[in-house]
Every structure is written in C-alpha cells, then in structure tokens.
C-alpha positions as CSV (number, residue, x, y, z in Angstrom):
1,X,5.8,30.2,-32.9
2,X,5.2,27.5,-30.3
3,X,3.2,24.5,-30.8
4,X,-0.5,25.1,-30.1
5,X,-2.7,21.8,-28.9
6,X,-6.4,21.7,-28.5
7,X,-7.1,19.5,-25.3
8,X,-10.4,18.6,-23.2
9,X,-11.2,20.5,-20.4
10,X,-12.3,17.1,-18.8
11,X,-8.7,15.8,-19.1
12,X,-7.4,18.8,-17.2
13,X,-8.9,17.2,-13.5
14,X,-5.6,17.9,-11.3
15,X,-2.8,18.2,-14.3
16,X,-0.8,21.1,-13.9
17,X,0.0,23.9,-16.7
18,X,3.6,23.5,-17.4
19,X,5.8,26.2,-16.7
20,X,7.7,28.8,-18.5
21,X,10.8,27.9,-20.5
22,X,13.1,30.6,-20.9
23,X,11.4,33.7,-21.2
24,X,8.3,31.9,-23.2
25,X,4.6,31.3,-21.4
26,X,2.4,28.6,-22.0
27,X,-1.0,29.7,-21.5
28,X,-4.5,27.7,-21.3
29,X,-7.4,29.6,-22.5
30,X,-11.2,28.1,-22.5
31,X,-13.0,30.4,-25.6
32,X,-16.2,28.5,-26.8
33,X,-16.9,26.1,-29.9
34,X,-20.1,27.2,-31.0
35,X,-20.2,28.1,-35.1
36,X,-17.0,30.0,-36.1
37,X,-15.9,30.7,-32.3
38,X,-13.7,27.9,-32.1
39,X,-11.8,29.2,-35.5
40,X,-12.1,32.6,-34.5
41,X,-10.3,31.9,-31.4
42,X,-7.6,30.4,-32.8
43,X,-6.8,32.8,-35.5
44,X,-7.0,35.4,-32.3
45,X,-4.4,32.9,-30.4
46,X,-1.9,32.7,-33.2
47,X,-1.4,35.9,-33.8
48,X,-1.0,36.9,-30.2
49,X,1.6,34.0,-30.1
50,X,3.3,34.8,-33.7
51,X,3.4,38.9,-32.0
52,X,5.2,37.2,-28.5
53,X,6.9,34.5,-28.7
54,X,4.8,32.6,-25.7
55,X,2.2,29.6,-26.7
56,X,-1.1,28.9,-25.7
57,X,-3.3,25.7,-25.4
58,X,-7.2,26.0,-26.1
59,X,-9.4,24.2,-24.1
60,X,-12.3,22.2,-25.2
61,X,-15.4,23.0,-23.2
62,X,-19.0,22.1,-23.3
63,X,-21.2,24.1,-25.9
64,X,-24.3,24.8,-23.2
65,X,-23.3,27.4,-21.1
66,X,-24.9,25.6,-17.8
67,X,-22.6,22.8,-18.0
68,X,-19.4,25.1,-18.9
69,X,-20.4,27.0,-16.0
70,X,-20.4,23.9,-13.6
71,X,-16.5,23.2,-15.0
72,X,-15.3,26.5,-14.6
73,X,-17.0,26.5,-10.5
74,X,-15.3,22.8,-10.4
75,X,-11.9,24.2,-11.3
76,X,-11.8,27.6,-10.0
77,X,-13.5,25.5,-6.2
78,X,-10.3,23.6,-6.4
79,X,-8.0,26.7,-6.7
80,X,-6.4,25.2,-9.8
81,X,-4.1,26.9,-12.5
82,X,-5.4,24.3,-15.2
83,X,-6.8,27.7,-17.3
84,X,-5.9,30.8,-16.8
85,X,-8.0,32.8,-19.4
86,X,-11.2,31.8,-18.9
87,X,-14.8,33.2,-21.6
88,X,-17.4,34.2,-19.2
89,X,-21.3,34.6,-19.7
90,X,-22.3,38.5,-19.1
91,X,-24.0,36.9,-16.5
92,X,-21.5,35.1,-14.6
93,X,-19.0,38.1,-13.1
94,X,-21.1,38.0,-10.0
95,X,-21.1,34.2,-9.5
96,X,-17.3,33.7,-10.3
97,X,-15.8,37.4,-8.9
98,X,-14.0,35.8,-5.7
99,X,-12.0,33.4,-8.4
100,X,-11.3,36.2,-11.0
101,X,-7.8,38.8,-10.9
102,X,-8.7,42.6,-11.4
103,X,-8.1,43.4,-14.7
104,X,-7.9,47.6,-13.7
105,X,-5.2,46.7,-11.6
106,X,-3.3,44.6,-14.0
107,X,-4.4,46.3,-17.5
108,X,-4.8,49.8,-16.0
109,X,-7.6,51.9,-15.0
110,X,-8.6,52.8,-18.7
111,X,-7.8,49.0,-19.8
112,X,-12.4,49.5,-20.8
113,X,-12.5,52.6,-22.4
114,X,-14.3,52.7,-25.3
115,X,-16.5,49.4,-24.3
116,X,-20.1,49.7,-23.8
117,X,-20.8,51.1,-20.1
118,X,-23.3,48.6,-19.4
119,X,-21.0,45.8,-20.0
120,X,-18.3,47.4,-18.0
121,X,-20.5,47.9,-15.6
122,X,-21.7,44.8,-15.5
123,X,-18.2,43.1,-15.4
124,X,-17.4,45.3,-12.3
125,X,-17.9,44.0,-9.2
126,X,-17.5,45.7,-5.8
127,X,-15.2,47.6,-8.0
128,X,-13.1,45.3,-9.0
129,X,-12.9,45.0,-13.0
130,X,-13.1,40.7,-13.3
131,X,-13.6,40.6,-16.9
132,X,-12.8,42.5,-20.3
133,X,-15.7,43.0,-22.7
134,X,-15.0,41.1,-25.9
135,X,-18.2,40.5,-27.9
136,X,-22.1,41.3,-26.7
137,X,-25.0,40.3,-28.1
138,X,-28.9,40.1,-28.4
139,X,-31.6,37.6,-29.4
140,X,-32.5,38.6,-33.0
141,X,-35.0,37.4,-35.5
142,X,-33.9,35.5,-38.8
143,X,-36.8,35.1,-41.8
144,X,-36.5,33.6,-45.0
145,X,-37.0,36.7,-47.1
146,X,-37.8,35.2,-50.1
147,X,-40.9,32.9,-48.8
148,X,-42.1,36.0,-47.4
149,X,-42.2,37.8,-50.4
150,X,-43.2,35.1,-52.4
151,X,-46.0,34.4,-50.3
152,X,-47.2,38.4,-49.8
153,X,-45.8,38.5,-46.1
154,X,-43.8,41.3,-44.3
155,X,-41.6,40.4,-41.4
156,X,-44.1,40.4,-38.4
157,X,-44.2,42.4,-35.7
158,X,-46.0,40.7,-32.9
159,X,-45.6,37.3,-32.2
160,X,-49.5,36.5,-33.5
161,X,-48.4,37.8,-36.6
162,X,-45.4,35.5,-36.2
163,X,-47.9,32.5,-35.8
164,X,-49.7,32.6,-38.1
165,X,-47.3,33.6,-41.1
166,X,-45.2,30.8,-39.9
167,X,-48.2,28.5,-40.1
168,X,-49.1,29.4,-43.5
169,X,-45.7,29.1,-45.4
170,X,-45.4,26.0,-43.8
171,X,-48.5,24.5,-45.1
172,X,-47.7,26.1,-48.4
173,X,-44.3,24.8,-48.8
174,X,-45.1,21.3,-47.4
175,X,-48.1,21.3,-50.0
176,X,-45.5,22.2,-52.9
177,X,-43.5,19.0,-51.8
178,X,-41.3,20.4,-48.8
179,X,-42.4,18.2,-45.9
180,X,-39.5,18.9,-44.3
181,X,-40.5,23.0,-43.6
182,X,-40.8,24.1,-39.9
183,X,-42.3,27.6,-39.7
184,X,-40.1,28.6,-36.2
185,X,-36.8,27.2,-34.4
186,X,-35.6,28.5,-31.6
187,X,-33.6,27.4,-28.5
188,X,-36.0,25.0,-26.5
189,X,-33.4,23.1,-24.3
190,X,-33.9,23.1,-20.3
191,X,-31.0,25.3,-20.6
192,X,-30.1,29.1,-20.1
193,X,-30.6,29.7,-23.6
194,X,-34.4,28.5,-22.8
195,X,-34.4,31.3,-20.2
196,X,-32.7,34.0,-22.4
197,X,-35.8,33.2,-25.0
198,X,-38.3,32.9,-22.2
199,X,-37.4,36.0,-21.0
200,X,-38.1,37.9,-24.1
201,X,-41.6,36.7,-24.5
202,X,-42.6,36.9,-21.4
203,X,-40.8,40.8,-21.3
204,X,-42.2,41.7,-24.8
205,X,-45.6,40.8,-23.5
206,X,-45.0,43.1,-20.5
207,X,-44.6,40.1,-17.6
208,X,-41.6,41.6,-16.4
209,X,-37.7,40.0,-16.2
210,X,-38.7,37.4,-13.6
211,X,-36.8,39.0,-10.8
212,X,-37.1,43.2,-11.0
213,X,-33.6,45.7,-10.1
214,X,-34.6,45.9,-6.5
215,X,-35.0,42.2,-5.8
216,X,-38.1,41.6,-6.0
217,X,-39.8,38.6,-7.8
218,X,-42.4,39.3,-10.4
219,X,-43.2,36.3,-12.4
220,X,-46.0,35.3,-11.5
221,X,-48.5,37.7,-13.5
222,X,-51.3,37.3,-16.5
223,X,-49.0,38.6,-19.0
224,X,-45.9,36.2,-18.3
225,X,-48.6,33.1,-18.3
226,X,-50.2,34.3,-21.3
227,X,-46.4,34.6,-23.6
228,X,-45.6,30.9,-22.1
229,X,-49.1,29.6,-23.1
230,X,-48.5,31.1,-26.7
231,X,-45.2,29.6,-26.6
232,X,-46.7,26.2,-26.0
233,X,-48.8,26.3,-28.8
234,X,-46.1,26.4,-31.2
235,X,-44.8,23.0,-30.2
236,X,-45.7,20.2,-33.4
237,X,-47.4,23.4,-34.8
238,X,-45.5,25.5,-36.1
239,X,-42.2,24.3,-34.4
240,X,-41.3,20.4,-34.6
241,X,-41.2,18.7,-31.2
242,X,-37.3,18.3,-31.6
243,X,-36.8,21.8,-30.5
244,X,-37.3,20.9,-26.6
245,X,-33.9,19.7,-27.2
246,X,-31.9,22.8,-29.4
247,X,-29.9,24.6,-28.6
248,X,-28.2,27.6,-30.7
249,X,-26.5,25.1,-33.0
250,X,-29.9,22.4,-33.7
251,X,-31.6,25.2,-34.8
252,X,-29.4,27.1,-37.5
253,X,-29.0,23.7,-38.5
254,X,-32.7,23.4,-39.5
255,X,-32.8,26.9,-40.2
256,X,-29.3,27.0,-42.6
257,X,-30.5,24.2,-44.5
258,X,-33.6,25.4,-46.1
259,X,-36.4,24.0,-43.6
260,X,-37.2,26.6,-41.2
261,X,-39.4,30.0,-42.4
262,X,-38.1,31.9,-39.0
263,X,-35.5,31.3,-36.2
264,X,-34.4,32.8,-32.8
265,X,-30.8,33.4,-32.4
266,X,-28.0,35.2,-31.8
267,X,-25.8,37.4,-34.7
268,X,-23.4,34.9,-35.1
269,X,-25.4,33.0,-37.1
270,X,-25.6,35.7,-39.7
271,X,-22.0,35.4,-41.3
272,X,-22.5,31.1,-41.0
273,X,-25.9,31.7,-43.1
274,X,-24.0,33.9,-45.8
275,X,-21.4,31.6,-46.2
276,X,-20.6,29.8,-49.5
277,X,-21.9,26.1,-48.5
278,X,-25.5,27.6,-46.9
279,X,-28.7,26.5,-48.2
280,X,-30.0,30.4,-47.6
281,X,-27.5,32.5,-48.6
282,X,-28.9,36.0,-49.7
283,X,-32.2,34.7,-49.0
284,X,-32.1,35.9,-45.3
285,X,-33.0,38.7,-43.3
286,X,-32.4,40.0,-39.5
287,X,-35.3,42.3,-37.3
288,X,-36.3,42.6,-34.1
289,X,-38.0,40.0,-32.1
290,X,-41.9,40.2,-32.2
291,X,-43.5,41.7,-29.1
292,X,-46.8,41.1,-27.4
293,X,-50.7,42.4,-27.8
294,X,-49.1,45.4,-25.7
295,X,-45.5,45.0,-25.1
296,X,-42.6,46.4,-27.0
297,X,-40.0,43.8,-28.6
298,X,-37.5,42.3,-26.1
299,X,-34.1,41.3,-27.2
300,X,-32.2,39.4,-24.2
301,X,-28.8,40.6,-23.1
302,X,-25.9,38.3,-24.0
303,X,-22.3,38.6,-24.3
304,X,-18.9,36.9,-23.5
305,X,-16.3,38.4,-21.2
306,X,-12.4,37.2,-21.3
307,X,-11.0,36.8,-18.0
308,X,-8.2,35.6,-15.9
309,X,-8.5,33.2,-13.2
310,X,-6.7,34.1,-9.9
311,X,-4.5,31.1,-9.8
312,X,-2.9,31.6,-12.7
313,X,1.3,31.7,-12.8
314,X,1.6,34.0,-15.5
315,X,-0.8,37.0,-14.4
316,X,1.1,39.7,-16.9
317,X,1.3,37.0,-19.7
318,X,-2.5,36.0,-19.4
319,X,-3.5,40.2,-19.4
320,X,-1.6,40.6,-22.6
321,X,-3.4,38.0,-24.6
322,X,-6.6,39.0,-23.0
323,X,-5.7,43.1,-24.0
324,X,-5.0,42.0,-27.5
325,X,-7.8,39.6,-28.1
326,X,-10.1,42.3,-27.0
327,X,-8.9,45.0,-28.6
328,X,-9.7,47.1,-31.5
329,X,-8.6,45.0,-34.1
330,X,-9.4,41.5,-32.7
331,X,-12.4,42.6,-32.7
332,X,-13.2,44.4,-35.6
333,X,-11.8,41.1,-37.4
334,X,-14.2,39.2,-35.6
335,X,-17.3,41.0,-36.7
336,X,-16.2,41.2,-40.4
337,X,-15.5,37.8,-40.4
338,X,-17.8,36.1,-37.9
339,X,-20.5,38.9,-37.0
340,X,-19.8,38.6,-33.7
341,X,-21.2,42.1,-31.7
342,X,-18.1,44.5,-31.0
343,X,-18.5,46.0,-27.5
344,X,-16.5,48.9,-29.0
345,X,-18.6,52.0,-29.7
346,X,-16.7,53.1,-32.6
347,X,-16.6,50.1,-34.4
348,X,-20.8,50.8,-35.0
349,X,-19.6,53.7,-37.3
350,X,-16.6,51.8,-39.3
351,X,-17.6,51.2,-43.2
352,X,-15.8,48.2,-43.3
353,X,-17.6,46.4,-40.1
354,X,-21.3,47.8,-41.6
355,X,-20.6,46.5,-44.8
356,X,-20.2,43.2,-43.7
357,X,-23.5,43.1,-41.6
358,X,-25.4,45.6,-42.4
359,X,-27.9,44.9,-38.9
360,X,-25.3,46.1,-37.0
361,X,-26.7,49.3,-38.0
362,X,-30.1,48.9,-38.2
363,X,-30.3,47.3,-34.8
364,X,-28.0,49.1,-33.1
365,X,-30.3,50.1,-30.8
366,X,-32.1,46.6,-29.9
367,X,-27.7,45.7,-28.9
368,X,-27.7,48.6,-26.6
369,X,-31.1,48.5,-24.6
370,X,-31.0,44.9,-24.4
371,X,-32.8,43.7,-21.6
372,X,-30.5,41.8,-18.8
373,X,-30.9,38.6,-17.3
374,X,-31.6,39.0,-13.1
375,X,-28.1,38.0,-12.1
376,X,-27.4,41.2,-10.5
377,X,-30.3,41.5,-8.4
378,X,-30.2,37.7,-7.8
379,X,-25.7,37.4,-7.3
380,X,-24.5,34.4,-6.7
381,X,-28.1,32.4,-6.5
382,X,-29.1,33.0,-10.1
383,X,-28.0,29.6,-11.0
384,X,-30.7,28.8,-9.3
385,X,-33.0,30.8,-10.4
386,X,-32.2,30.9,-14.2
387,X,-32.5,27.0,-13.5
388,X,-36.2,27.1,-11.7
389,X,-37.3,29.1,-14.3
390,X,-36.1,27.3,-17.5
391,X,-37.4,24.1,-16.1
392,X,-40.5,25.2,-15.7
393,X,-40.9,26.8,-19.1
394,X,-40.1,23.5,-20.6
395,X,-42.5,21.5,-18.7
396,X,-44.8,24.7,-20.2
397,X,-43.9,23.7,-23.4
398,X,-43.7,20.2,-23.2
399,X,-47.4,20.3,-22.1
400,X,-46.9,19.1,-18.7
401,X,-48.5,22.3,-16.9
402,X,-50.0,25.6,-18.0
403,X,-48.4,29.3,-18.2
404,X,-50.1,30.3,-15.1
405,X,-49.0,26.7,-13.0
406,X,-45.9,27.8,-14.4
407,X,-45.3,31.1,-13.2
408,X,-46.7,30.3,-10.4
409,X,-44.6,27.5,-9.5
410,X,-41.9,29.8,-10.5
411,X,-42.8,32.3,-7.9
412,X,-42.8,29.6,-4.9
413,X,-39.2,28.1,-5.8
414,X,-37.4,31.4,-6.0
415,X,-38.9,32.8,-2.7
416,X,-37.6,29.6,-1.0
417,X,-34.3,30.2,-2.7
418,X,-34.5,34.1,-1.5
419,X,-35.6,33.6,1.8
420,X,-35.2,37.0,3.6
421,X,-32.9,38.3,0.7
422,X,-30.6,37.5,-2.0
C-alpha cells in the first residue's frame, strides 16, 4: 500500500495533484473531521487502497460546514484538480451541480439502488446524479437518563416540558455541589448548524421551514416568533451563554463530560458517548426532539454525500473509491462503529447494525420524514438565505431583537434576495 499523508486544504491554493505512476492513482479526498469521521475515513481509505493498489491523500477541511463550503466554491471556481472526491452537505448538490461529474454515467444507472429515495432524489439534479449517498442524518435529543430517573422525570415531549425539567435538575445538581451542570447544549453558532436547530423549533411549533416547496417565503408568522422567543430564554438559564458559539463538537463536549442534563445533536455522538473514556457512558438515552404547544416534533434533514469534482484526472479511479466507501459494507462498518445513519434501507433490519444503536430502530421513522432545509426551492441562493436566517436567530438569542423583529427581518432580506424568483 502507498503512503497516505494528511495535508491542509489551505495549502492546496494552486498545487497540482501529482500524476499517476505506473498503473497506480493518487487521489485527494476532503471527508470531514468532526468526532470519529476523520478515523472513520481513514480506515474507509486504507482499505480501498490495500483492495487497489492506488493511494489517496485526505484533506484537512474546516469543521463548520459554512466555511468548508466557501473552500470547496473557491477551488471548484478556479477549475482546479486539487481534490477530486469531495463530502457534500445534503444541501449543497444544487449549489455545487455545474462543478460535480455524473455519477449514473460513470457508476451506472443503478450505482443508488437501495439508498433512500429522498436522498437520491435530492442528489439529482436536472437528472444528473452529482453525488452518492453515504450517511444521513437527523437532529436527535440526548438526556441524561439517570438524573431523570433520579429526579422522577420522563423524557419530555414538548419543549416547555424541556424547560423546565432542564431548569430543575440543574438547580438540584448545582445545589448537591455540581456548579458546573447546564440543563441544555445545543448548536448556537451563527452557522448552518444554528439554522438546522432553528428550523426545528420554529417547524415543531408549526412556523413553517422558512421558505415553503413552491418558493414561497413563510417566516414571518406568530408561531416561528414565539419558538425563537422560547429559544431566547434559555440563554444563561438553562443553557450557559458559551453556546452562541458551539458548534456540534462544544456541546458533546459539555454534554460527554457530565455537565449538561440534555443536548441537541446529531447520532454520531451516540457511539463517542458510549465509548470507554466518556463521563456518561450507559447513562444516556436518544428520543425525538420536543415539539411545540401544537406542533409535532421536527427533526432537521442532514446528511453527507461523496462526490467527484469535474476536474479531476482520474474520473474511473475517484468512482471506485467513492462506490466502495459507499457501499454496503463501508457503511454498515460505519454505523457499528461510529453510528453514523446508513442511507441503505436494509441495513435498518440487520441485527448486527441494531445492536449497536439500538435508536436506529426506534427512530427510524424521525430519519426518514426528516424535514429538509429550503435549498431546493431556494437553488443556488440558499447560502444566502440559510445565512439571513441564522444571523438573525442569533441576534434572537443573543438578546439583540425579539422573535417577531426577527422573523420579520427575516422576511425583508430574503425577498430582496428573491426578487421576482429564485
């Protein structure tokens, strides 16, 4: 097997990929760094490379999603080979399409068989397949199941209930001597994670997705005001100030080590919880996300895609490791070991995959009506609009305006950025 180097996506600004030798292929891929990805990634990569012959460098790219998507734009702007397999955001086909090889024509027109429809659907564009499925995903809520039943709580329901069971643990465990308890972390950033959280209060209060399927902008309504106003009043409360600045990774840090009753966040922080070195091992457990007064709970849609960028020199080479690290048993390693979402049907029924996270099954359901982000309806101007609206949440919850200025504000910004359409 070939030498594989991890190297900075920063450091790749005009430096070519070098060239076959022989009949071996050096690759680039980009494929996250958040929790186990990273390690995940390379396990992937080596056996791809240990199965071929060719080698493959993993690139270093930032962990918020915003900022990796301003790289990829940089690189793919400048028509440059410097990665050729490139993870995606489910919502990002759309924006990155014209920069992206079809995968049906190089993998075949069954090459997404067995993957969700959604996300196939999702990563097709004017029917051109730019991406391959590899793991999806939904916000979920983690509790502390052992301060709930030591303090006579079930795992709430609506996010009142959420308040205030999260206010009274944390009062009782700060009076036993635990100053450091938080009663809720979640992903407060100005970031796209702020919008995938936003969006699930504001849905599970029944305020809508921001921008409906046919276009048309909804924000600014009661219900959407009221779930940011509720939101706000967490902030020193129940959630310490610090979270205006998490992301995924701050809070299952204050979550993994003991100091948080509750936390937003995605599965893959179920296997890191588990694991040997973890504060809360086998005193966690995974439901739902609270709804509103008269909403139904609202998990947002996430996900990450593998594909190839059209300038790439080895367009066969790249489809193989991307056919093999989304496959059936890339994947089902990946779940087992990392909990990471198949987007493989039948891996929801295997014994082995249910064993290891047992949710899977139980919220099977929340993973496949997950509620999508407005890129499709939005294309290639939701940057922008994932951007108005997270920035306006946070200045929601840093106290700076109210729900209702919000929303409203909101409404203003992405008609100027519609204009007659999107």
């Amino acid at each position: 097997m070939l030498k594989k180097t991890l190297i900075s996506a920063f450091a790749l600004a005009g430096a070519a990929v070098s060239g076959s030798q022989a009949q071996a292929v050096e690759l680039t891929i980009s494929c996250g760094a958040v929790g186990a990805e990273l390690a995940l990634c390379e396990q992937g990569v080596e056996a791809w490379e240990e199965k071929t012959g060719h080698t493959v460098n993993i690139v270093s790219t930032p962990n918020s999603s915003t900022e990796r998507l301003s790289l990829y734009q940089q690189i793919l702007s400048a028509r440059s080979s410097d990665i050729d397999v490139m993870q995606i955001d489910v919502v990002w086909p759309g924006l990155l399409a014209n920069h992206l090889l079809d995968l049906g024509e190089t993998l075949g027109e069954d090459a997404a068989a067995g993957h969700f429809d959604t996300i196939v659907a999702n990563n097709t564009i004017d029917g051109r397949l730019v991406a391959m499925p590899w793991f999806t995903d939904a916000g979920v809520l983690y509790y502390r199941k052992d301060l709930l039943e030591e303090h006579g709580f079930e795992a709430p329901v609506t996010w009142e209930q959420l308040t205030v069971i999260a206010s009274e643990i944390q009062d009782a465990e700060r009076a036993a001597g635990n100053d450091r308890m938080w009663g809720y972390v979640f992903q407060g950033r100005a970031y796209e994670g702020l919008t995938c959280n936003a969006l699930e209060w504001i849905a599970s209060y029944g305020g809508g997705t921001i921008v409906d399927a046919e276009g048309e902008i909804t924000i600014d309504n009661a219900r959407a005001a009221e779930a940011l106003d509720l939101a706000a009043s967490w902030i020193g409360n129940i959630a310490p100030k610090g979270v205006l600045n998490y992301t995924e990774e701050e809070a299952r840090g204050i979550f993994q080590s003991g100091n948080a009753v509750f936390m937003r966040n995605w599965p893959y922080a179920w296997s890191l919880a588990q694991s040997e070195d973890s504060n809360v091992r086998n005193k966690v457990g995974v439901v739902k996300l609270p709804h509103g007064p008269d909403g139904e709970s609202a998990a947002t849609l996430g996900g990450w895609n593998l594909a190839i960028s059209k300038y790439t020199e080895s367009p066969e080479v790249a489809a193989d490791l991307v056919a093999f690290l989304t496959g059936k048993a890339e994947q089902k390693r990946r779940a087992i070991e990392g909990a990471y979402n198949p987007t493989l049907v039948s891996l929801y029924e295997d014994e082995e995959v249910l064993a290891a996270v047992p949710f899977f099954g139980t919220l099977y359901e929340t993973f496949t009506n997950a509620v999508a982000r407005p890129s499709a309806p939005t294309g290639d101007k939701y940057g922008r609009v994932s951007n108005s609206f997270f920035n306006a949440v946070h200045q929601v919850l840093s106290g700076e305006q109210s729900g209702a200025e919000a929303v409203a504000q909101v409404k203003n910004e992405l008609s100027r950025i519609k204009r007659r359409h999107w």
